[in-house]
NUNU-485744 format. One record per residue (C-alpha): residue number from 1; residue in three letters; y, z, x. Coordinates in steps of 0.2 Angstrom, whole numbers. Layout:
BEGIN
<rec n="NUM" res="ALA" v="Y" w="Z" u="X"/>
...
This chain:
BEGIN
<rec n="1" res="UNK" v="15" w="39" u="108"/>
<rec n="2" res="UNK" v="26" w="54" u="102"/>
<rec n="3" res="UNK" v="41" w="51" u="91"/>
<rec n="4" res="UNK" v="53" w="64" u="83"/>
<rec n="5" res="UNK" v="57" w="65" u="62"/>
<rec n="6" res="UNK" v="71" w="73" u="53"/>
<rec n="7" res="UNK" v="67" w="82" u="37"/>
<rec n="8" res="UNK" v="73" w="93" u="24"/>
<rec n="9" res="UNK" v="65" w="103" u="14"/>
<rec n="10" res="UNK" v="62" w="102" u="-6"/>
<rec n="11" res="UNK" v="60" w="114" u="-18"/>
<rec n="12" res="UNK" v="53" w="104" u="-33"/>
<rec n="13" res="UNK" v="42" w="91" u="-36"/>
<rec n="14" res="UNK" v="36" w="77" u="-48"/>
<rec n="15" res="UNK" v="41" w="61" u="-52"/>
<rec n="16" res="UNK" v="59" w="63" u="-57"/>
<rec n="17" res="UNK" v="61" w="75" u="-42"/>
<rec n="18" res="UNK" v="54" w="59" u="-31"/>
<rec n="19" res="UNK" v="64" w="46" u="-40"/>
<rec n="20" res="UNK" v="80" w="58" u="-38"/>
<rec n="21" res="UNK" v="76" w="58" u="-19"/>
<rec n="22" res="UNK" v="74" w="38" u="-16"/>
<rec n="23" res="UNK" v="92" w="39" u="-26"/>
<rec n="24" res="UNK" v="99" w="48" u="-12"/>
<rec n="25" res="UNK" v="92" w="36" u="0"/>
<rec n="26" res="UNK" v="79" w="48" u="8"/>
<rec n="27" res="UNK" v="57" w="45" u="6"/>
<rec n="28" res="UNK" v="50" w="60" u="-2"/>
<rec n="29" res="UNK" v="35" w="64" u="6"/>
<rec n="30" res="UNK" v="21" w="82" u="6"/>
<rec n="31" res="UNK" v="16" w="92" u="24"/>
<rec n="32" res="UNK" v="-2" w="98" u="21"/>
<rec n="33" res="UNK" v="-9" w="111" u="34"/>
<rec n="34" res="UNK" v="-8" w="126" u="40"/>
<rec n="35" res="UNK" v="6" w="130" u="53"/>
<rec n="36" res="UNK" v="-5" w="139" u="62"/>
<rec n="37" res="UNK" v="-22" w="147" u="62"/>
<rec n="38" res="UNK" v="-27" w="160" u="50"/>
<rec n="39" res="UNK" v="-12" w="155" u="41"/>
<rec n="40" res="UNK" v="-13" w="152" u="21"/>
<rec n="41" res="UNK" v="-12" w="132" u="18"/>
<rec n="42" res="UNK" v="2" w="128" u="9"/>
<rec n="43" res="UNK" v="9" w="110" u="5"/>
<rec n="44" res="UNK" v="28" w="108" u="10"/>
<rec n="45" res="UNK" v="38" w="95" u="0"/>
<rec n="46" res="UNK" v="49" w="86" u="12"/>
<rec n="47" res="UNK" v="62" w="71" u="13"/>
<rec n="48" res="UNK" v="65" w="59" u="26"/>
<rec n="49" res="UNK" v="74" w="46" u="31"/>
<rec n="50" res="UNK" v="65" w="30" u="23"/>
<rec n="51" res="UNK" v="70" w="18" u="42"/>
<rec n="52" res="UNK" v="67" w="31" u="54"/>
<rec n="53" res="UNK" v="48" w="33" u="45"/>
<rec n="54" res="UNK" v="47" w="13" u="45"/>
<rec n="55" res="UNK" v="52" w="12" u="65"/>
<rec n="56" res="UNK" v="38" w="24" u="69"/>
<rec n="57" res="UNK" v="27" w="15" u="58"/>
<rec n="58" res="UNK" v="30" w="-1" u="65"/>
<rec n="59" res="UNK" v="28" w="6" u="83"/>
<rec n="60" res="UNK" v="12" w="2" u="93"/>
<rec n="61" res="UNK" v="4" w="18" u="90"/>
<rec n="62" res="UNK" v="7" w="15" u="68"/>
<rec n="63" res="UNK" v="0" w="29" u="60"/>
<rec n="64" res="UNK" v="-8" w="38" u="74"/>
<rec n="65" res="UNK" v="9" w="41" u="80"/>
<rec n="66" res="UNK" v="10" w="60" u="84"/>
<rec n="67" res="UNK" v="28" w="67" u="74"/>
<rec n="68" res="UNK" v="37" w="82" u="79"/>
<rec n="69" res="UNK" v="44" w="85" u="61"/>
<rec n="70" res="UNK" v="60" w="93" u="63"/>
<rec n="71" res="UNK" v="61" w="104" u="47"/>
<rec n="72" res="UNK" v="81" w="107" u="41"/>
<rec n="73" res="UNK" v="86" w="102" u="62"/>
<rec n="74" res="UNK" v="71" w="116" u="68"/>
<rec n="75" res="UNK" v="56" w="108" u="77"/>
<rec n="76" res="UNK" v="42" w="114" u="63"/>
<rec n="77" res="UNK" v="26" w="104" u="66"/>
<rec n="78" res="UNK" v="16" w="89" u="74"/>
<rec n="79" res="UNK" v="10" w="79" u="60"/>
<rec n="80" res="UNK" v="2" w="64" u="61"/>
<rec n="81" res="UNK" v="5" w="53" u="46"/>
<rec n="82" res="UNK" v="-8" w="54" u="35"/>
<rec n="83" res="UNK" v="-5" w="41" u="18"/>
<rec n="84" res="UNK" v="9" w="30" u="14"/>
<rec n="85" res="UNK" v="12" w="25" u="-3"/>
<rec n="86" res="UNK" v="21" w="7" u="-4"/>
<rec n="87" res="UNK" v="31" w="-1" u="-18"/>
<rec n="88" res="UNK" v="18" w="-16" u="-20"/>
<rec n="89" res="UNK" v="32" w="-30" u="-20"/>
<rec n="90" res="UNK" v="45" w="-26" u="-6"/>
<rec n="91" res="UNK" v="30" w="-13" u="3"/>
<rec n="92" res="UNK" v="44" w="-4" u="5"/>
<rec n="93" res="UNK" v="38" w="14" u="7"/>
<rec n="94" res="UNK" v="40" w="27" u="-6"/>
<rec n="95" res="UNK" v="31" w="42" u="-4"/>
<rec n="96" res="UNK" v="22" w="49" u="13"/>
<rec n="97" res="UNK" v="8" w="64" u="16"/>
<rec n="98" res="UNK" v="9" w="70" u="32"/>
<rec n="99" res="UNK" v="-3" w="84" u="41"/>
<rec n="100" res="UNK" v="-1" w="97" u="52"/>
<rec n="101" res="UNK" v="-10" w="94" u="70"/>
<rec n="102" res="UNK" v="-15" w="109" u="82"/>
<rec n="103" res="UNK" v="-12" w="98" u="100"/>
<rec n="104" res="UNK" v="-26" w="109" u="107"/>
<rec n="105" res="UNK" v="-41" w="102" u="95"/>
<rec n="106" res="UNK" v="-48" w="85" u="96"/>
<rec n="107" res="UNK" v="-48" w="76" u="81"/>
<rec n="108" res="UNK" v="-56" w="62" u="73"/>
<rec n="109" res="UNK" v="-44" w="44" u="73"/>
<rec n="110" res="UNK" v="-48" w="29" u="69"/>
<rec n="111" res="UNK" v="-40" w="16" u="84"/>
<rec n="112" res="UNK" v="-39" w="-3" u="86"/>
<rec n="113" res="UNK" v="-50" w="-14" u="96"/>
<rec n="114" res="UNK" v="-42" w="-27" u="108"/>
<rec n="115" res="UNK" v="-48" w="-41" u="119"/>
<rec n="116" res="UNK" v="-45" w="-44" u="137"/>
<rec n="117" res="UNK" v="-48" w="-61" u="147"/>
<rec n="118" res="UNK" v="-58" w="-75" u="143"/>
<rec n="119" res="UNK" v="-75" w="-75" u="143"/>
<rec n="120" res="UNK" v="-88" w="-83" u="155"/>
<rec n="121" res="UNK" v="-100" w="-89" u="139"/>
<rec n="122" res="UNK" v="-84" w="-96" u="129"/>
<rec n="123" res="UNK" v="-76" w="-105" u="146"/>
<rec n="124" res="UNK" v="-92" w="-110" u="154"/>
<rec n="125" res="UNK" v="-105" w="-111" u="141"/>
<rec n="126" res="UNK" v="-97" w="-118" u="126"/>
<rec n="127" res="UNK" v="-101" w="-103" u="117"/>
<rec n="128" res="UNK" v="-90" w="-94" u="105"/>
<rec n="129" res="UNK" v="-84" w="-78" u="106"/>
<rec n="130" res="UNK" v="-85" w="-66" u="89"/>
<rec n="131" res="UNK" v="-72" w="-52" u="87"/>
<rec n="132" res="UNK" v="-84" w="-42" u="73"/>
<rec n="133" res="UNK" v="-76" w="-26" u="72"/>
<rec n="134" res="UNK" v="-59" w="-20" u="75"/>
<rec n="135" res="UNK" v="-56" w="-4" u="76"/>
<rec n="136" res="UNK" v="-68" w="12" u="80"/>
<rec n="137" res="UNK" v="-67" w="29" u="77"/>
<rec n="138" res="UNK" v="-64" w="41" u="91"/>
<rec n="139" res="UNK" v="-63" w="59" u="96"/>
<rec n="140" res="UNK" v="-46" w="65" u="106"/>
<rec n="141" res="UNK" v="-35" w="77" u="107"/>
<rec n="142" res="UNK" v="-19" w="73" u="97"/>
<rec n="143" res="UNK" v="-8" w="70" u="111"/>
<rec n="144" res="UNK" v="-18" w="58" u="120"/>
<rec n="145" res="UNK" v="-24" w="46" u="106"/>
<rec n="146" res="UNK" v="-23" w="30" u="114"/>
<rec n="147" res="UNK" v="-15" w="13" u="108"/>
<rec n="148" res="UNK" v="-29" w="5" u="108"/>
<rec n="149" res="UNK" v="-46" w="3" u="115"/>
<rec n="150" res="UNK" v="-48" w="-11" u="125"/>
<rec n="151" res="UNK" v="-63" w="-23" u="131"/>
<rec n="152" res="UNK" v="-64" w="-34" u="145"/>
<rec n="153" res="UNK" v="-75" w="-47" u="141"/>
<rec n="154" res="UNK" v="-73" w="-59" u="155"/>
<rec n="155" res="UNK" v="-90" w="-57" u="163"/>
<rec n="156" res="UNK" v="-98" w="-58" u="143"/>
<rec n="157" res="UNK" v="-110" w="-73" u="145"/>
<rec n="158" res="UNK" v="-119" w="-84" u="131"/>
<rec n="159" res="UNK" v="-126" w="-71" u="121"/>
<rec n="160" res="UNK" v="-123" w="-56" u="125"/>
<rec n="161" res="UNK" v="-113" w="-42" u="114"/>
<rec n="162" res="UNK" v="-103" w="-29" u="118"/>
<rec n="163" res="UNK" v="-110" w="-11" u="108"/>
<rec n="164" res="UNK" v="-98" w="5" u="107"/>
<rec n="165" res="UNK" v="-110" w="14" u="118"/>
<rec n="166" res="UNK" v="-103" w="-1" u="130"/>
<rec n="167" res="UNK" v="-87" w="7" u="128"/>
<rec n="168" res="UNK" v="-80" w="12" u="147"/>
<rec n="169" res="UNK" v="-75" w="29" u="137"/>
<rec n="170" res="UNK" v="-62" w="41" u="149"/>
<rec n="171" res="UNK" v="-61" w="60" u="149"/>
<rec n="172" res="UNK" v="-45" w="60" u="135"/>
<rec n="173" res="UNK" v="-56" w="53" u="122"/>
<rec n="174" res="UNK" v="-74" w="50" u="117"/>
<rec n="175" res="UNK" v="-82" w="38" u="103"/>
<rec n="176" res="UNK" v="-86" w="44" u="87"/>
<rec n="177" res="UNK" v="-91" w="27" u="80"/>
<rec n="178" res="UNK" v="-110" w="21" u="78"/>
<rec n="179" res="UNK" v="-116" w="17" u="98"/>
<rec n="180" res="UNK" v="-126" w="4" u="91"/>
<rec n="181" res="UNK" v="-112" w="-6" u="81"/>
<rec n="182" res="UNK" v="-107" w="-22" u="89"/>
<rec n="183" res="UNK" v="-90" w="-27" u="93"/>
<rec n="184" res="UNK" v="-90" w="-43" u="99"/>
<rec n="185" res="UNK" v="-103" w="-55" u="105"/>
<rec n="186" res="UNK" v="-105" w="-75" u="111"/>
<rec n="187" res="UNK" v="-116" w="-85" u="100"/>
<rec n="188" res="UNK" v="-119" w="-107" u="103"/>
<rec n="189" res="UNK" v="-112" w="-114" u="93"/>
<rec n="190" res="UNK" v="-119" w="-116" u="75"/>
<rec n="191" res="UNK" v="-130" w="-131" u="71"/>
<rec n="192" res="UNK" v="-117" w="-140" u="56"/>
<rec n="193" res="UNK" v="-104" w="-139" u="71"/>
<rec n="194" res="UNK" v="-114" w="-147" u="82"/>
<rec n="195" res="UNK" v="-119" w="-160" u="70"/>
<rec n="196" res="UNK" v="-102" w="-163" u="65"/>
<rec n="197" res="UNK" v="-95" w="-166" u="82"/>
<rec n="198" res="UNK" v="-112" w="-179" u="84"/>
<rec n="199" res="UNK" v="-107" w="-189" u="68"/>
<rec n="200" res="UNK" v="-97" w="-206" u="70"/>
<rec n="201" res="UNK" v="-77" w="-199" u="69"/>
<rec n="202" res="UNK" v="-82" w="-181" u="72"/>
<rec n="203" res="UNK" v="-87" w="-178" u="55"/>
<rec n="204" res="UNK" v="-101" w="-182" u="46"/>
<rec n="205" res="UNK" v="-100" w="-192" u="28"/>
<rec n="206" res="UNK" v="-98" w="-183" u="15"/>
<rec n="207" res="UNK" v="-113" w="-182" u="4"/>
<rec n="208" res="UNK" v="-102" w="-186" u="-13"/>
<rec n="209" res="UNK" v="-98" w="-201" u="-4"/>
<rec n="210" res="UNK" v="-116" w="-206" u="-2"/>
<rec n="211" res="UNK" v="-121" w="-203" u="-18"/>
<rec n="212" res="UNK" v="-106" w="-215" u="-25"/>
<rec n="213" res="UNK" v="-112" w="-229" u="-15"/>
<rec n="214" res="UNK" v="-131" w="-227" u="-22"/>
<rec n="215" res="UNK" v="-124" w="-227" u="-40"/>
<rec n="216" res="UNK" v="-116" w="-243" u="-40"/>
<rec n="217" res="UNK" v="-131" w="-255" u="-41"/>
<rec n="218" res="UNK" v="-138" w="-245" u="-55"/>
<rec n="219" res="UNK" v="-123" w="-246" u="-66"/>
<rec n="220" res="UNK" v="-121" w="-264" u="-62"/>
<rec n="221" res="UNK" v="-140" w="-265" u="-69"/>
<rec n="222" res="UNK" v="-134" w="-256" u="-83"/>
<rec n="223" res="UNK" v="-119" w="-269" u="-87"/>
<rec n="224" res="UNK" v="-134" w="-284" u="-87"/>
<rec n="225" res="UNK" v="-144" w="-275" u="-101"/>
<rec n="226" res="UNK" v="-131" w="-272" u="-110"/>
């Protein structure tokens, strides 16, 4: 997803420079990168529009959201949104590094990991399906950073596990991730489950419970003695 982002410049920085900003009801934020290559790198303190930055943030793409930054109302750079820093009670955002992106080089991103369809081990088997890791880090060109990676695992039997070198990778993108890290497997279910779904009520008895009952006779013992 592309999304476009009005900002001004700033000459200043620091902390009352950054609390002057929120005042006027813009996010101070930092461009890092060079515009272009074989240029010097130079940080650019910026301003944006705190609910514009929040709307792309909240978009499907999040962080790997490629911005045309539109510096003083002149398209500048691509950025992609680098680190947000978020007021720890209303998480509303205070301060944003972006970085300059050249949309002809691949880049590492780290991209979500979702499920599709049921599988044939959970549905026929009984078995129970284990979403272990999230998100994996790809390789891509800025412009075509998928949403997400997805992974069928409707023909994924009692267990069998789906690696990142499973991955049905396309030409826009190729993994960067472990190949031997597991995504998601389906195991049997674990052995207290089973047991539990055996014992009289579904549950077993607790074994405080037991250990009440064995107690009695002995302080009853005790009471005779005395």
């Amino acid at each position: 997803m592309e999304a476009v982002l009005e900002a001004v410049k700033r000459t200043t920085i620091g902390k009352n420079e950054n609390n002057r900003t929120r005042a006027q009801g813009l996010m101070p934020g930092v461009v890092y990168g060079a515009q272009k290559a074989g240029d010097a790198v130079a940080p650019q303190p910026v301003a944006v529009d705190p609910k514009l930055f929040l709307r792309i943030l909240h978009s499907h793409s999040g962080f790997n959201t490629l911005i045309t930054l539109k510096l003083d109302g002149q398209a500048d750079a691509r950025v992609l949104v680098k680190e947000v820093q978020l007021d720890p009670i209303t998480h509303h955002p205070l301060h944003a590094d972006f970085y300059r992106v050249n949309v002809d080089k691949a880049i590492a991103v780290t991209v979500p990991v979702v499920i599709k369809g049921e599988s044939r081990g959970v549905k026929t088997d009984g078995g129970v399906l284990e979403f272990l890791h999230r998100d994996i880090k790809i390789s891509c060109l800025p412009t075509q950073i998928p949403d997400a990676v997805e992974i069928d695992v409707t023909g994924l039997g009692l267990n069998q596990a789906v690696y990142v070198r499973d991955l049905a990778a396309t030409a826009s993108w190729t993994p960067v991730s472990d190949a031997d890290l597991m995504l998601v497997h389906v195991t049997a279910p674990r052995a207290a489950e089973a047991a539990e779904a055996a014992a009289p009520g579904g549950k077993a008895e607790p074994e405080v419970a037991k250990k009440g009952k064995t107690d009695k006779p002995e302080e009853k013992k005790a009471e005779k003695k005395k």
